[in-house]
SETORRO-602165 format. One line per 10 residues: number of its first residue (from 1); their letters; for each residue x, y, z of N, C-alpha, C, O. Coordinates in pm, 1 decimal. Layout:
N
NUM	A	X/Y/Z/X/Y/Z/X/Y/Z/X/Y/Z | ...
# end
This chain:
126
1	XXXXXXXXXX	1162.8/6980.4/-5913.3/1217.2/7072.4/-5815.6/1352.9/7120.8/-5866.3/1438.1/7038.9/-5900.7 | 1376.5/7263.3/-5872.1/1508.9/7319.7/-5913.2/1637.4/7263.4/-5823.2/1641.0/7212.2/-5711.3 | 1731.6/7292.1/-5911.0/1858.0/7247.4/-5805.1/1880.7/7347.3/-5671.9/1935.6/7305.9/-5569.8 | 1832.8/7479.1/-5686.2/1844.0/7557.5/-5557.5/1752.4/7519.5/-5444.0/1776.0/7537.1/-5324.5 | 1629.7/7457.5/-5504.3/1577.8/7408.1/-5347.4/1555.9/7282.3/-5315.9/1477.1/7237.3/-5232.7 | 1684.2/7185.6/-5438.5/1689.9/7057.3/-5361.8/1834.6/7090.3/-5259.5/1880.0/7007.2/-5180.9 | 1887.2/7215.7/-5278.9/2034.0/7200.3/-5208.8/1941.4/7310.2/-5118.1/2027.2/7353.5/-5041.2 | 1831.4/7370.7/-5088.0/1821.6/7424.4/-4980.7/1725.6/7323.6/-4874.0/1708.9/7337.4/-4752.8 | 1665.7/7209.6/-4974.4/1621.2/7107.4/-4854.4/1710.4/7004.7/-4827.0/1669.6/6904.6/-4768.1 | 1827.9/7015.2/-4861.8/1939.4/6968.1/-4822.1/1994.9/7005.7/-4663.0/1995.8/6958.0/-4549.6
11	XXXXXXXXXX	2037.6/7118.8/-4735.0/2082.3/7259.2/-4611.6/2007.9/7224.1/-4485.4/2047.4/7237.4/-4369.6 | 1881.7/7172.2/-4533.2/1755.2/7192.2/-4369.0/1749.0/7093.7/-4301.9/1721.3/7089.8/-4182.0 | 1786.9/6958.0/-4408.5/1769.4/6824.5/-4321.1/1919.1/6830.7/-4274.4/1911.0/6801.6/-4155.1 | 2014.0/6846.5/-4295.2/2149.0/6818.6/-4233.2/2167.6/6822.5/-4086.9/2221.8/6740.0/-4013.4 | 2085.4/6987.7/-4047.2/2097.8/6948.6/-3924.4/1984.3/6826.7/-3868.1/2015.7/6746.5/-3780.2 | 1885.7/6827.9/-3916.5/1795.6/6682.4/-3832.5/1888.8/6553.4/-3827.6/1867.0/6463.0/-3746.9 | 2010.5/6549.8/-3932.9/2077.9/6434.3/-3921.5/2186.5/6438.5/-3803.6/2232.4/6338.1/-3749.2 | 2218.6/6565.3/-3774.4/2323.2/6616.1/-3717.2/2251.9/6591.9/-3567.4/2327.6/6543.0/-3483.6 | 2158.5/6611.5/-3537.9/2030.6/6632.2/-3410.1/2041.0/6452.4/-3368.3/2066.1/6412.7/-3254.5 | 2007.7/6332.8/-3525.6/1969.9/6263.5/-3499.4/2153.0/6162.3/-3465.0/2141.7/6067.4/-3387.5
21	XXXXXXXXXX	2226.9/6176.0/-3493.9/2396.7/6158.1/-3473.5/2458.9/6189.5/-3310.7/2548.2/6129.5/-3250.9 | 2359.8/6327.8/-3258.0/2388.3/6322.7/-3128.8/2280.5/6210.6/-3080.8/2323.2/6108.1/-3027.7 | 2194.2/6222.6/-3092.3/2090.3/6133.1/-3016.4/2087.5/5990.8/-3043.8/2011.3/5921.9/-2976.0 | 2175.0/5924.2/-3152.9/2189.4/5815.7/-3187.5/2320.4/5719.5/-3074.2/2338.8/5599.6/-3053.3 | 2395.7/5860.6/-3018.3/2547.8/5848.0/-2911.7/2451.5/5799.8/-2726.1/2501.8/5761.3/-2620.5 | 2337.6/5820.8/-2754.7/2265.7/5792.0/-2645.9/2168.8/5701.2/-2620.3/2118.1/5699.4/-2508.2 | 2123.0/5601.5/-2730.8/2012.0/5532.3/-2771.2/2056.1/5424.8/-2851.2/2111.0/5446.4/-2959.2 | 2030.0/5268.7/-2792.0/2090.1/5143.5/-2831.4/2039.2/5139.1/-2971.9/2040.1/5025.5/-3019.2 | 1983.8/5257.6/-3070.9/1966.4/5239.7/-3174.1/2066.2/5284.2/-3297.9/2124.4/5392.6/-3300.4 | 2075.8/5188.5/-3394.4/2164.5/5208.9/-3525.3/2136.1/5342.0/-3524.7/2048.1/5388.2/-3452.1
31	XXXXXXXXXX	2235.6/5442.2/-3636.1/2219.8/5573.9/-3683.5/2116.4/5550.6/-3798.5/2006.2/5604.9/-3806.2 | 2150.9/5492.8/-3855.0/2069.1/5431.7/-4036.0/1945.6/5397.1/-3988.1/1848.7/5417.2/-4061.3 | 1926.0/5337.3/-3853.2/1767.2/5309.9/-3815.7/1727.9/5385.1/-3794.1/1621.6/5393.9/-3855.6 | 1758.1/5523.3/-3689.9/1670.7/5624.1/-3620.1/1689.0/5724.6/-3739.3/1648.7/5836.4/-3707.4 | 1735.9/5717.7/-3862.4/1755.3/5817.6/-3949.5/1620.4/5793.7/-4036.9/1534.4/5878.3/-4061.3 | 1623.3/5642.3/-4082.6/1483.2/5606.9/-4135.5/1376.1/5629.7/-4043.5/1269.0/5640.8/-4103.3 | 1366.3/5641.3/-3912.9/1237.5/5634.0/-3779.0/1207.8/5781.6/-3844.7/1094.7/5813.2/-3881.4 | 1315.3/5863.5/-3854.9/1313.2/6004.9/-3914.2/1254.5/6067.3/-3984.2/1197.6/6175.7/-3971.5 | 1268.0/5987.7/-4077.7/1224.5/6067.6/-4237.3/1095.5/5984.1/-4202.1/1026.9/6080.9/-4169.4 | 1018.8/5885.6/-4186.0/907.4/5829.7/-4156.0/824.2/5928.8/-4101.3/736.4/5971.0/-4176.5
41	XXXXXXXXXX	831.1/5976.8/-3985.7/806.4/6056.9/-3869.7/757.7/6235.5/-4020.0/650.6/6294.4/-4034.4 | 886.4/6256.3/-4089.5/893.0/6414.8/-4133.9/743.1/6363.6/-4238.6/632.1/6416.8/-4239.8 | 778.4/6277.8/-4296.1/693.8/6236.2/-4432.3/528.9/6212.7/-4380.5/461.9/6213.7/-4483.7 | 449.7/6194.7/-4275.3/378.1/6187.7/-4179.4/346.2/6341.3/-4167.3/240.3/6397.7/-4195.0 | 474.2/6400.6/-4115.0/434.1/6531.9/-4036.4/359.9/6649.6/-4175.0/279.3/6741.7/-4161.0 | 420.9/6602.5/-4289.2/428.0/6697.8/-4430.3/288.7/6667.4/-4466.8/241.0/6757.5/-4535.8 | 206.9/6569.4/-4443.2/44.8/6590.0/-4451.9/-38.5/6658.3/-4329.8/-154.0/6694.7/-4351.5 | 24.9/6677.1/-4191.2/-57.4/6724.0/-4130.2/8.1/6882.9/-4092.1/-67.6/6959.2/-4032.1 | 112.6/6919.2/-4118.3/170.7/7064.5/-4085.4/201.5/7179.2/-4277.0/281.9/7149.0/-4365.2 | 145.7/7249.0/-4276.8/169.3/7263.4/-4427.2/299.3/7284.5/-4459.7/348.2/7249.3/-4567.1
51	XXXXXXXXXX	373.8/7355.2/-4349.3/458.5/7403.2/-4366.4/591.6/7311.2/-4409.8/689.4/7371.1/-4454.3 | 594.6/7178.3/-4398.0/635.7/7110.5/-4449.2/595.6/7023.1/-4591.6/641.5/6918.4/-4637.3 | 514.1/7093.4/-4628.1/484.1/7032.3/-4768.1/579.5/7021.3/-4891.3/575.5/6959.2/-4997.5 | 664.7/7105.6/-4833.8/772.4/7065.7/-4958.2/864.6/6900.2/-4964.2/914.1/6843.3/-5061.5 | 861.1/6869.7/-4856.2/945.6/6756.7/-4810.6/815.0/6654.7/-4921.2/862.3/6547.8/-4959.7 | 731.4/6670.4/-4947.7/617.7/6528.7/-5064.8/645.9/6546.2/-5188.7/623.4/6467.2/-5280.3 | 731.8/6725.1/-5199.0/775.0/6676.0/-5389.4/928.6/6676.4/-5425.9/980.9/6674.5/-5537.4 | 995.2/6679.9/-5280.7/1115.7/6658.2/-5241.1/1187.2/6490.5/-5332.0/1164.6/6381.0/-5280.4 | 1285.0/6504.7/-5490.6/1324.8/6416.4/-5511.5/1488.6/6426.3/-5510.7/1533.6/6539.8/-5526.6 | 1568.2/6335.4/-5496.4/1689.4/6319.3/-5459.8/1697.0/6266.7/-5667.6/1633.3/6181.0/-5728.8
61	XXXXXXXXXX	1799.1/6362.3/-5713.4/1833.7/6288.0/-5844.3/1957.1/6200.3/-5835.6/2048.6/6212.7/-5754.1 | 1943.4/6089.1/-5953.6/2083.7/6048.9/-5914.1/2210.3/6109.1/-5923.0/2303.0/6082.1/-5846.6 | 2217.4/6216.1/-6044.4/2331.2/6202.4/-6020.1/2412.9/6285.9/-5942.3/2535.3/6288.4/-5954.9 | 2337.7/6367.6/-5846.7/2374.4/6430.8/-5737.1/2381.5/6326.3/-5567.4/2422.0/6347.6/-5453.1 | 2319.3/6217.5/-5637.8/2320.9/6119.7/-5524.7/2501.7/6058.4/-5562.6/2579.5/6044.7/-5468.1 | 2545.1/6028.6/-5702.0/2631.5/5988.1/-5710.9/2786.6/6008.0/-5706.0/2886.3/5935.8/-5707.3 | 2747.2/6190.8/-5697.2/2857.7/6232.3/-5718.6/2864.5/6345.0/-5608.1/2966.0/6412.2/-5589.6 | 2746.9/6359.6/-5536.2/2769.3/6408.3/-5388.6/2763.3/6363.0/-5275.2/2805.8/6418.9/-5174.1 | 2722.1/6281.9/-5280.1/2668.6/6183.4/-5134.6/2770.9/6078.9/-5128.1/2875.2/6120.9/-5078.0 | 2773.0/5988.7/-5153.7/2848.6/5874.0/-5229.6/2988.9/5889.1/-5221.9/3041.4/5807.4/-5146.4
71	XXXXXXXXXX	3078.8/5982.5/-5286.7/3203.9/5989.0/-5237.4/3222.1/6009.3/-5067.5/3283.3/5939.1/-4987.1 | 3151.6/6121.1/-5049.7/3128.8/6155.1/-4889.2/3106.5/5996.6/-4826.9/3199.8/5942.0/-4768.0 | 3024.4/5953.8/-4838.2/2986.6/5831.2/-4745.9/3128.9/5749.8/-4787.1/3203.0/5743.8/-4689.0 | 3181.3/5690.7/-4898.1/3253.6/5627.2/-4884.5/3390.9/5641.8/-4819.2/3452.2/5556.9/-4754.6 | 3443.7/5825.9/-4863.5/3485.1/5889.5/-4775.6/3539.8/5866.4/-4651.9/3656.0/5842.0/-4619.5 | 3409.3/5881.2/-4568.4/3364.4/5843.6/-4428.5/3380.2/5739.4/-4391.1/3447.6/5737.0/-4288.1 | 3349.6/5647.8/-4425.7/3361.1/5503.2/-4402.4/3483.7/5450.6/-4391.9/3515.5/5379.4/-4296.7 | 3587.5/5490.2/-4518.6/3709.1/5427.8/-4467.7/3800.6/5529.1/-4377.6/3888.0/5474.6/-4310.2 | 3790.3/5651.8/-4370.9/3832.8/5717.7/-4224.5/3838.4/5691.0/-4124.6/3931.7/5711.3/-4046.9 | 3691.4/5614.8/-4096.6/3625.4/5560.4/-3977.6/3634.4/5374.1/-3975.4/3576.1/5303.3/-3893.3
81	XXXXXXXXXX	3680.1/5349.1/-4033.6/3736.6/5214.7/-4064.0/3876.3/5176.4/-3979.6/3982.8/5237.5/-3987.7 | 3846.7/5054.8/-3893.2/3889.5/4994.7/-3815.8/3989.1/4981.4/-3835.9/4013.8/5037.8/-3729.3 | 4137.3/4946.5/-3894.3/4205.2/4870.4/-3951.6/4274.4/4720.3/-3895.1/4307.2/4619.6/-3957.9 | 4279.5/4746.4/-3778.4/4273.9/4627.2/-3683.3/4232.7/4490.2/-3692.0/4272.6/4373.8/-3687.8 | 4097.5/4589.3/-3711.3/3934.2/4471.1/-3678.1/4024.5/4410.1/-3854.4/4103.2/4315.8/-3847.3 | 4003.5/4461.8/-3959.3/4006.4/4403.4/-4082.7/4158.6/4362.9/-4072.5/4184.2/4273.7/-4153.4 | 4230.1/4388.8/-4022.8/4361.1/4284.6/-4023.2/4374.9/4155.7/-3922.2/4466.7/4073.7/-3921.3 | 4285.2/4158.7/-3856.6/4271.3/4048.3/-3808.2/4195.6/3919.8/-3913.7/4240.8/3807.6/-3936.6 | 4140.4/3946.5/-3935.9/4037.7/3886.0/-4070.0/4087.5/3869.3/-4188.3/4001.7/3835.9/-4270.0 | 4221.8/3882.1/-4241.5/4313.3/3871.7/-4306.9/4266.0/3752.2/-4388.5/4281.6/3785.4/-4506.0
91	XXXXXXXXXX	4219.5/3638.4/-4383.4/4222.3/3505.7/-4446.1/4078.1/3535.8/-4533.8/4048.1/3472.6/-4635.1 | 4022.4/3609.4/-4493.8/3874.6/3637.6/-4543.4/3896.4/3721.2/-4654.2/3841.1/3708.5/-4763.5 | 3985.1/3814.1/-4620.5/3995.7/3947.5/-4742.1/4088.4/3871.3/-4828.4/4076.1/3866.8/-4950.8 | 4143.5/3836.0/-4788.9/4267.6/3722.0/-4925.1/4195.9/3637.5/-4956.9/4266.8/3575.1/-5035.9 | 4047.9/3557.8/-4951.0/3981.7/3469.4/-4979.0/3884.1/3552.9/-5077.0/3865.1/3506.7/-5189.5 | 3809.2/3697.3/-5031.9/3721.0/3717.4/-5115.1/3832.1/3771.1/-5239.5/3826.1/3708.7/-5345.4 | 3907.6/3856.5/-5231.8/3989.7/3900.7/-5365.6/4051.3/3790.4/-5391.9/4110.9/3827.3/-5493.0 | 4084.8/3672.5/-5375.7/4135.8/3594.9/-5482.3/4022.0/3537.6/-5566.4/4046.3/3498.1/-5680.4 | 3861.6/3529.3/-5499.7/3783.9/3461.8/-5558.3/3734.3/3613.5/-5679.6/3676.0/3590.1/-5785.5 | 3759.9/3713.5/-5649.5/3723.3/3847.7/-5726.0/3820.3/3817.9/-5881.5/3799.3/3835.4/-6001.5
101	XXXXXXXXXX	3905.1/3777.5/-5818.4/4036.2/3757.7/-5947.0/4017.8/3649.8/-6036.4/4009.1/3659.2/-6158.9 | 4012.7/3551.1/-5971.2/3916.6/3404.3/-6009.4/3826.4/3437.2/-6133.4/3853.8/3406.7/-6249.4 | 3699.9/3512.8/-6085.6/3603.0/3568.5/-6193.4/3610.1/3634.7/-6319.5/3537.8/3616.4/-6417.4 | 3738.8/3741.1/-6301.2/3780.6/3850.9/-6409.6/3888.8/3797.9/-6466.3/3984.8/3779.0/-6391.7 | 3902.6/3757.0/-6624.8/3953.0/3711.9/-6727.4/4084.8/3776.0/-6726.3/4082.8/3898.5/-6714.3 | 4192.9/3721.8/-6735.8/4280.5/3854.1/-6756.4/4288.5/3938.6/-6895.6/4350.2/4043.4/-6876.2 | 4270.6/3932.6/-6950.1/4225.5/4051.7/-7045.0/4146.6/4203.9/-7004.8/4163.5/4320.3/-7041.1 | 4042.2/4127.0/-6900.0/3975.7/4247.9/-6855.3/4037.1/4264.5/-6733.4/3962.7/4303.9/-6643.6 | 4110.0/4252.3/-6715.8/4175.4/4357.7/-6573.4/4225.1/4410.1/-6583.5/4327.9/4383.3/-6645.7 | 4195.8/4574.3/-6518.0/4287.9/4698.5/-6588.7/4420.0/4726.4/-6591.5/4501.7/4673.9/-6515.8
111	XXXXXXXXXX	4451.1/4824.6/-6693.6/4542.4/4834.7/-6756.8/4651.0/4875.8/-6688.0/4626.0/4977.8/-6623.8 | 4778.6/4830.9/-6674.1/4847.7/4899.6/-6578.4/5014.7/4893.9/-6637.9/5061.5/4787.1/-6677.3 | 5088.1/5009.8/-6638.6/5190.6/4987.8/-6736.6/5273.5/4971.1/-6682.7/5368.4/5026.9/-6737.9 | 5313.9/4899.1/-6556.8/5400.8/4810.3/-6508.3/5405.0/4690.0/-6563.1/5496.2/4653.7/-6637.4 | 5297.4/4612.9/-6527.5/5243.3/4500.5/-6601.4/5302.1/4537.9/-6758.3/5362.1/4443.1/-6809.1 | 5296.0/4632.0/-6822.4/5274.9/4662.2/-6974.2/5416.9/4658.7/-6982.2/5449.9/4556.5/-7042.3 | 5519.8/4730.0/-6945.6/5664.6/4730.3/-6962.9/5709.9/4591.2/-6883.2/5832.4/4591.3/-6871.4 | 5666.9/4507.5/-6842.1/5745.6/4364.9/-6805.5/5676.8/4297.5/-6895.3/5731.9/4187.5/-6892.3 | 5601.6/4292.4/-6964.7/5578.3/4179.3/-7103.0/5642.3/4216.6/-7228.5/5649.0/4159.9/-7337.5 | 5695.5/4346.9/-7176.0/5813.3/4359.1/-7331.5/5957.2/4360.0/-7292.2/6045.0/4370.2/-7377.9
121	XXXXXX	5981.5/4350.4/-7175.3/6101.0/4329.2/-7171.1/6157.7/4192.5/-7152.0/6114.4/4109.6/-7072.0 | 6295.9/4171.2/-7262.9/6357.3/4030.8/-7277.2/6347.6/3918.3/-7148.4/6347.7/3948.1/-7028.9 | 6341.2/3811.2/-7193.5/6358.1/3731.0/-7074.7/6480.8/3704.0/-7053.8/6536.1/3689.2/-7162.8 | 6537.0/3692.8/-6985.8/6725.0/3662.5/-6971.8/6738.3/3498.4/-6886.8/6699.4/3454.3/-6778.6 | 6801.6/3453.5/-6983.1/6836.1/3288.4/-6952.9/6966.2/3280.1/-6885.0/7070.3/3338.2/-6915.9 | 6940.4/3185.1/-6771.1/7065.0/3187.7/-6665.9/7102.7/3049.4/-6744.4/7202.9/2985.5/-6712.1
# end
């Protein structure tokens, strides 16, 4: 499928997500669940309506998954990120990044030229 009509079956599902975002504000169901109930439901409908037959050779490549979607979601996420909720939890996030640090050698932890200009400068003896 060309890139013009994976960004025009893009264009078409946005609003079903947009449809399914209001209706998700009304229904004890996750967004990520009734989004999958969704595409279940379209993928179903694309064998019995023709007119949806494009949605069966409909593929998502990666690297438009990686470099369009993906920032957006992560984006989103920390916009919409609590900060509260995660500062309360404080002992957890200082527990998983020290165990993150734990793992990575210092050699491989990136490069940073703060770090780089205080290992060359003299030590001074009191």
């Amino acid at each position: 499928m060309p890139l013009s009509e994976t960004v025009l079956v893009i264009c078409g599902l946005l609003p079903v997500a947009m449809v399914a975002a209001g209706l998700c504000r009304n229904l004890p169901v996750p967004y990520t669940v009734l989004l999958v109930v969704i595409g279940l439901v379209l993928g179903e409908l694309d064998n019995v309506w023709p007119t949806l037959a494009f949605l069966h050779d409909f593929q998502l490549r990666p690297d438009l998954v990686f470099f369009v979607f993906l920032p957006a979601l992560i984006f989103e996420s920390g916009y919409n990120l609590n900060a509260s909720k995660v500062m309360t939890k404080r002992e957890v996030v200082a527990f998983v990044e020290a165990k993150r640090r734990a793992r990575v050698p210092r050699r491989a932890r990136p490069y940073s030229p703060r770090s780089a200009a205080r290992s060359r400068l003299p030590r001074t003896t009191r």
